[in-house]
Each structure stands twice: as structure tokens, then as C-alpha cells.
mmCIF file of the C-alpha atoms, coordinates in Angstrom:
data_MODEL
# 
_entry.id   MODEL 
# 
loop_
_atom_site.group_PDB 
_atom_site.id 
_atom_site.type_symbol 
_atom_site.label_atom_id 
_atom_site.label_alt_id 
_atom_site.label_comp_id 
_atom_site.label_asym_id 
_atom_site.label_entity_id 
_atom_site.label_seq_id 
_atom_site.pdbx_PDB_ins_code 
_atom_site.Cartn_x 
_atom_site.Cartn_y 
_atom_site.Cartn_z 
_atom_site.occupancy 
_atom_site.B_iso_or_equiv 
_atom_site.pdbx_formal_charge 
_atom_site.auth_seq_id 
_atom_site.auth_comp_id 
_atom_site.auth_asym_id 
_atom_site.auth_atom_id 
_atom_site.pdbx_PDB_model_num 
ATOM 1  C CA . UNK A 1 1  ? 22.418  -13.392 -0.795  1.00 0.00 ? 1  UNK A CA 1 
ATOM 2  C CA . UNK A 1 2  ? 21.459  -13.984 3.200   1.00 0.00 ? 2  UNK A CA 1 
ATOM 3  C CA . UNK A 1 3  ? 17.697  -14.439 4.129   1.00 0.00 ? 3  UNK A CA 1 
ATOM 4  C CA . UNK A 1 4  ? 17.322  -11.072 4.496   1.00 0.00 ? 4  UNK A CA 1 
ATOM 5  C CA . UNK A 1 5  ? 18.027  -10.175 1.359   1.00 0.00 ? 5  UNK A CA 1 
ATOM 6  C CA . UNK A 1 6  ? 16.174  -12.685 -0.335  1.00 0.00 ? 6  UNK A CA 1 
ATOM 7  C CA . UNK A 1 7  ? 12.812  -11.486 1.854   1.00 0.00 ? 7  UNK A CA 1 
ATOM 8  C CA . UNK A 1 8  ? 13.402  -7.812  1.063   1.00 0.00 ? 8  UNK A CA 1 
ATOM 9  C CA . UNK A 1 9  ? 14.151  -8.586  -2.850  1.00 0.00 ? 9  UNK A CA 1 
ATOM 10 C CA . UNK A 1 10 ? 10.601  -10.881 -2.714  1.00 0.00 ? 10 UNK A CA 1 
ATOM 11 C CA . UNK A 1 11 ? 8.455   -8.360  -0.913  1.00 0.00 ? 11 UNK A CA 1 
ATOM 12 C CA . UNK A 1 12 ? 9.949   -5.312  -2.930  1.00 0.00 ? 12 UNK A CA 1 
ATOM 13 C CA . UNK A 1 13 ? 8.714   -7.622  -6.432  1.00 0.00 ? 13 UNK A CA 1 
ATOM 14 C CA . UNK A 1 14 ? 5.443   -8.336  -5.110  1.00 0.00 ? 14 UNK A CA 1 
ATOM 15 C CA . UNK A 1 15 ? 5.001   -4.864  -3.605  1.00 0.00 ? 15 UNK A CA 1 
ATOM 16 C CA . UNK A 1 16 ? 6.027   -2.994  -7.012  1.00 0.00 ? 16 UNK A CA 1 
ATOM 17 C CA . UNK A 1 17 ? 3.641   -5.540  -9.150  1.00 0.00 ? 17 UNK A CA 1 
ATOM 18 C CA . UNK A 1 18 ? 0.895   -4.895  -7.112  1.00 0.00 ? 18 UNK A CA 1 
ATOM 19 C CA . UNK A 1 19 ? 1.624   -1.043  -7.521  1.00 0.00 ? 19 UNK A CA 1 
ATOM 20 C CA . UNK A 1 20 ? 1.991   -1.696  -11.300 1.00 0.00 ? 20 UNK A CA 1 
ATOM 21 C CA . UNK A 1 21 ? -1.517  -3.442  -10.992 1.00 0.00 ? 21 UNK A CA 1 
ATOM 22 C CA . UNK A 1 22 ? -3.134  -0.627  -9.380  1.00 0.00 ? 22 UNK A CA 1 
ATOM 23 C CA . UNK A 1 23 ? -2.240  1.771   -11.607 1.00 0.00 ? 23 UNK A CA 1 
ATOM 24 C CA . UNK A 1 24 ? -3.415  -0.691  -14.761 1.00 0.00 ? 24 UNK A CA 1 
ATOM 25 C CA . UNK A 1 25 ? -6.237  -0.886  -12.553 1.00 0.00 ? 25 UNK A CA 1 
ATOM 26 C CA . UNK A 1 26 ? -6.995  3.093   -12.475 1.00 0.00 ? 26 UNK A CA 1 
ATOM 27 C CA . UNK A 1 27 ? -7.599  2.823   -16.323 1.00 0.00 ? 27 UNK A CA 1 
ATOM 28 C CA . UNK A 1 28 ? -9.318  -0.465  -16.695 1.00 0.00 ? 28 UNK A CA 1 
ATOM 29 C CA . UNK A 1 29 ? -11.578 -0.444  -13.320 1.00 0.00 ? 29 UNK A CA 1 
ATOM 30 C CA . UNK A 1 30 ? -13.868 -3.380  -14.346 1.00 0.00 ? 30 UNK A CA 1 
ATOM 31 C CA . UNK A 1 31 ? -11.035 -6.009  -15.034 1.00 0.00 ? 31 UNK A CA 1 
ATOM 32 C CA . UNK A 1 32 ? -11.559 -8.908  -12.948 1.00 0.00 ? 32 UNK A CA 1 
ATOM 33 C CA . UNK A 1 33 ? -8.943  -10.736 -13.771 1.00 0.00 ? 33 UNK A CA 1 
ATOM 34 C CA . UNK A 1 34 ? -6.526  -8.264  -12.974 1.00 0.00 ? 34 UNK A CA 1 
ATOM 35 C CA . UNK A 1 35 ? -8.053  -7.955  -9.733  1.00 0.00 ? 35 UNK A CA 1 
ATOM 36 C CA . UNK A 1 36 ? -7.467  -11.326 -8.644  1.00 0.00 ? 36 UNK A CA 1 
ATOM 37 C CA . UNK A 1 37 ? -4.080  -11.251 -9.489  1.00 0.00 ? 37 UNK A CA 1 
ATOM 38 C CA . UNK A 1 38 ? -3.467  -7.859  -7.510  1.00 0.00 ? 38 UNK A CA 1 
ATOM 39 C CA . UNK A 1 39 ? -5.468  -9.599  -4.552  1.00 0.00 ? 39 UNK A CA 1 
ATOM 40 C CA . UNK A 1 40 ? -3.450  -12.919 -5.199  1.00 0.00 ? 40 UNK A CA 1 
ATOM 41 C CA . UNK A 1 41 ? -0.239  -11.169 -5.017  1.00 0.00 ? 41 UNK A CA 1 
ATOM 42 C CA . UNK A 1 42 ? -1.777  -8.683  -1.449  1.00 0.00 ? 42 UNK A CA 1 
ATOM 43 C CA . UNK A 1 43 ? -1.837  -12.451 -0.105  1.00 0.00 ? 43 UNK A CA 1 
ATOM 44 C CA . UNK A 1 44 ? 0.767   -14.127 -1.145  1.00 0.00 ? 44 UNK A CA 1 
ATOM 45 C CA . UNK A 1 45 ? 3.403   -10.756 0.167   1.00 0.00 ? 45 UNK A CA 1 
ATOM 46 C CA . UNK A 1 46 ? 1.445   -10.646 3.557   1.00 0.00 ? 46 UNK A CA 1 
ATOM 47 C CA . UNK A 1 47 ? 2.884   -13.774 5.180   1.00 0.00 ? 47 UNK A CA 1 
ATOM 48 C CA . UNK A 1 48 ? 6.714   -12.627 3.774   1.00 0.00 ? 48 UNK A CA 1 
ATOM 49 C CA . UNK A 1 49 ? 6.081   -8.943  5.411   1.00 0.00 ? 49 UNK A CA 1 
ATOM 50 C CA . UNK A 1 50 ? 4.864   -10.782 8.856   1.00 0.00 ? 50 UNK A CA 1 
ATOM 51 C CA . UNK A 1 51 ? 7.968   -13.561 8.561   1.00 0.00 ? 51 UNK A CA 1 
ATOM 52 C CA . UNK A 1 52 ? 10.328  -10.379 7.810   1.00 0.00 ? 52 UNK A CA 1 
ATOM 53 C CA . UNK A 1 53 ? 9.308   -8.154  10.545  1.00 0.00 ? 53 UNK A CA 1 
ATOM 54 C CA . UNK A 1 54 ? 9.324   -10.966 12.878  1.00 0.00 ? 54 UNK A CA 1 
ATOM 55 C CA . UNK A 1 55 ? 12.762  -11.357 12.482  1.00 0.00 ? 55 UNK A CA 1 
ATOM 56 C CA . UNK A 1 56 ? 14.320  -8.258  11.980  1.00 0.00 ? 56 UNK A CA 1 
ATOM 57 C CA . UNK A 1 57 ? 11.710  -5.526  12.628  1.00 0.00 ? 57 UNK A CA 1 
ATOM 58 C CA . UNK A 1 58 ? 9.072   -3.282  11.149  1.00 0.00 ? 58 UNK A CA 1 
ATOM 59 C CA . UNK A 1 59 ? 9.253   -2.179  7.516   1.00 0.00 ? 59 UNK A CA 1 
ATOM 60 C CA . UNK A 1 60 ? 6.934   0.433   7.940   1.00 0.00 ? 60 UNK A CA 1 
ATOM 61 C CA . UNK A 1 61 ? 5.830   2.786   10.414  1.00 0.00 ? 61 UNK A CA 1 
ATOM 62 C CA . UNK A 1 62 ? 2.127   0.894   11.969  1.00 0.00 ? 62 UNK A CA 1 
ATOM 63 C CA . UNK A 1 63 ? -0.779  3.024   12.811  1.00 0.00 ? 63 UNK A CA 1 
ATOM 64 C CA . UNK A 1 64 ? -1.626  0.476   15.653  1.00 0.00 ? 64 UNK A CA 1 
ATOM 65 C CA . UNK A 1 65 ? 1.394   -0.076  17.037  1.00 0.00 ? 65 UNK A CA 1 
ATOM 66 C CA . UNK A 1 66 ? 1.506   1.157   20.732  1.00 0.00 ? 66 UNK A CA 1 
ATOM 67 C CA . UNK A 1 67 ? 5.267   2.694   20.725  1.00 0.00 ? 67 UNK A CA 1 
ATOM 68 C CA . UNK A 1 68 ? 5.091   4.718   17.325  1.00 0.00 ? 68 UNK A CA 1 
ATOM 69 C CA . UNK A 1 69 ? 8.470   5.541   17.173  1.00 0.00 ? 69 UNK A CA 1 
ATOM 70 C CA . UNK A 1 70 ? 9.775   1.925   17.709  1.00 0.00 ? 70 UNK A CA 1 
ATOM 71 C CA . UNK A 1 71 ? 9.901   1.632   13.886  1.00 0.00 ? 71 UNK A CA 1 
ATOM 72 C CA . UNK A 1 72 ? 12.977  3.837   13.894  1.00 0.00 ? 72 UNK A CA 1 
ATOM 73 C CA . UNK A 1 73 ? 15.201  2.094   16.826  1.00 0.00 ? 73 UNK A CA 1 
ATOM 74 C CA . UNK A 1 74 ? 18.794  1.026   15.832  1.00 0.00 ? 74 UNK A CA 1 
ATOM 75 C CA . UNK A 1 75 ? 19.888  -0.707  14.058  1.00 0.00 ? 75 UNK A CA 1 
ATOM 76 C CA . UNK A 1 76 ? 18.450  0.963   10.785  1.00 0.00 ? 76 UNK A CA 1 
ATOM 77 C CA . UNK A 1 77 ? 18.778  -1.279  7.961   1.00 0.00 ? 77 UNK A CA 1 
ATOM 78 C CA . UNK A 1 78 ? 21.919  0.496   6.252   1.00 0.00 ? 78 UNK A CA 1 
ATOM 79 C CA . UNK A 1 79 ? 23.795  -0.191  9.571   1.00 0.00 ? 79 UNK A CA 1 
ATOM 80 C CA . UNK A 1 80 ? 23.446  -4.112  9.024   1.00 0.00 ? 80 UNK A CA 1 
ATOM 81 C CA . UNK A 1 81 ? 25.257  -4.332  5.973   1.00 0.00 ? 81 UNK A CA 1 
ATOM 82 C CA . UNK A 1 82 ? 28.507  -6.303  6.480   1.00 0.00 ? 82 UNK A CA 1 
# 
């Protein structure tokens, strides 16, 4: 597995547990603890999204970024698969 990989597989964990959280979340609203962990997790995937999209582009579509359609140039990630 190439660095790329590895960042993708890391985000996609931290991005579906924090999902999982918020839904636990929409049935127990008032547990704190849980709410830590979600925001733990928020800040702990933040610097992995940044290092990712540094080096090999946007994973999602921005609202502030100036070109909005640079988020689909070439090479989409399907074509980098050796």
C-alpha cells in the first residue's frame, strides 16, 4: 500500500466514525463524551485531509475555492491506479 493509499484508507476511517458518531449523536444529544470523541476525531482527520490534498489534490469540491471546477481536472483518482 503507497502513501496514498494509506491517507485515503485513514481519512475514509476517521470520516465514517465520525459519521457513525453523529448519528449516535442524533439519539443521545446530551452525551459529552461522545462529543469529544467526534470533535477529537474532526481534529485529528483535518491535518491528513490538508497533507492529502496538498499532494495530490482536492477531495472535495470547496465552496471557497476561486476556480470551482478545479476539483475535477485530470487526473481523476481512478486514472492513477497502476
Amino acid at each position: 500500500m503507497n502513501e496514498r493509499e494509506m491517507l485515503l484508507k485513514k481519512i475514509g476511517t476517521y470520516k465514517f466514525a465520525i459519521v457513525d458518531i453523529d448519528i449516535f449523536l442524533d439519539t443521545h444529544p446530551g452525551d459529552s463524551e461522545m462529543l469529544a470523541l467526534r470533535n477529537r476525531y474532526q481534529d485529528e482527520v483535518r491535518p491528513l485531509v490538508e497533507k492529502y490534498e496538498a499532494q495530490y489534490g482536492p477531495l472535495t469540491k470547496h465552496e471557497n475555492q476561486k476556480n470551482t471546477w478545479a476539483w475535477v481536472k485530470d487526473p481523476w483518482p481512478w486514472d492513477m491506479e497502476a
